[in-house]
Structures are given as C-alpha cells and as structure tokens.
N, C-alpha and C positions, 0 to 999 in steps of 0.2 A: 416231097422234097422240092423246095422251088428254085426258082432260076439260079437265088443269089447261094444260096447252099451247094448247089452245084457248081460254080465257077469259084466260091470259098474253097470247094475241098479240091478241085484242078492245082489252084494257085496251089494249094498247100500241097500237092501228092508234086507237081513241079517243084517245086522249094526244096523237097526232103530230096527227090533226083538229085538234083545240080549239090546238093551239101552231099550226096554220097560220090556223087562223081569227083567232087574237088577231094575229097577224102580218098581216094581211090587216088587221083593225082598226085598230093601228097606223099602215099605211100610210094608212087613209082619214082620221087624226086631221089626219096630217102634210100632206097635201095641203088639209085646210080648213084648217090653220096656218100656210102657207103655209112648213115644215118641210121639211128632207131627206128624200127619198123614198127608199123599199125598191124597186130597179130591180125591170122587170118581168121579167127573166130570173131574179131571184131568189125572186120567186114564183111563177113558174112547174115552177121546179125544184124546191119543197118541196110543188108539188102532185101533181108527177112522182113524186118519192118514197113517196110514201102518202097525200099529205094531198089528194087533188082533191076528196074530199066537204066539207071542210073548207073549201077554195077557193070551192066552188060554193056553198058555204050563207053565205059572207064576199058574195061575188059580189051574191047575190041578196036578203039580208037589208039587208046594208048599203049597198047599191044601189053596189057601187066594180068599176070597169073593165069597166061592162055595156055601154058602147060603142066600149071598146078594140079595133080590130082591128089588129093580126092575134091578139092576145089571149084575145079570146073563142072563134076558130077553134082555138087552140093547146089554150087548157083542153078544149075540148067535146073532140078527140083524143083528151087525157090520160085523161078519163073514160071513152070507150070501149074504150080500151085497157084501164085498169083493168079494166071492165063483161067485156070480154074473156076476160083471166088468171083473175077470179071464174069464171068461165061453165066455160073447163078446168078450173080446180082442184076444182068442184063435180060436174062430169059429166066427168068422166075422172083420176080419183083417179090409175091409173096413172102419168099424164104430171108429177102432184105435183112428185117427188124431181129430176125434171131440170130444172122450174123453180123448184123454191124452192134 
C-alpha cells in the first residue's frame, strides 16, 4: 500500500466519521423537535460500516442515546470489533488481503 492509498483511505474513513456524526446530529435536532426520527437500526448500521468513532464522538458530545439500551451494548461491540480488524490489520499485515 503506498503513501497515497493510505492518506486516500484516512480522508475517506474521516469523511464517513463527520457524515455519521452529522447524522447522529440530525437525529438529536429531530428528537428535541419533536421531528421524524433516523431509526436506530439505521444508525447503527452507518456506524457498522466505518463510522463507529463518528457514532461514539455524536454519542458522547451530544449527549444522544447514552441511555438507549440495547443501543449502547450494540455500539460498544461495533467498536470493539472495529478496535479488533485495526489490531490484525496493524500486527498481522499478512491476514490484510483476505480481509480487506
């Protein structure tokens, strides 16, 4: 992987963050709006895809679904598992190409 593929996939793993955090924003506008809500399966799944730091910094900043359960059991997973694939893909370079 060279320089420029790695600061490609940064920008891009950054991008998806900030779209799941405003998304996360959104949903906390609408609930003090008393507005249609972004179901929690649908943010859950954009934090499944790459955005769970995104999730957890919406989470903790904007203080929204920090007593949702089974919600908050569902993200902490999401992140470990993330924390996870990080942890192989950093110390077992090999295993890379079969998971990405």
């Amino acid at each position: 992987m060279t320089t420029i593929d790695i600061i490609k996939s940064a920008l891009l793993f950054l991008a998806l963050n900030l779209l799941v955090f405003s998304i996360y924003f959104m949903d906390k506008q609408a609930a003090r709006h008393g507005r249609r809500r972004i179901s929690e399966r649908t943010l859950l799944i954009l934090a499944l895809i790459g955005g769970s730091l995104g999730a957890l910094a919406a989470q903790q900043l904007l203080r929204h679904k920090t007593r949702k359960e089974p919600f908050r059991s569902i993200l902490a997973a999401i992140l470990i598992l993330h924390g996870a694939l990080i942890a192989v893909l950093a110390f077992l370079p090999q295993w890379s190409p079969l998971l990405l």
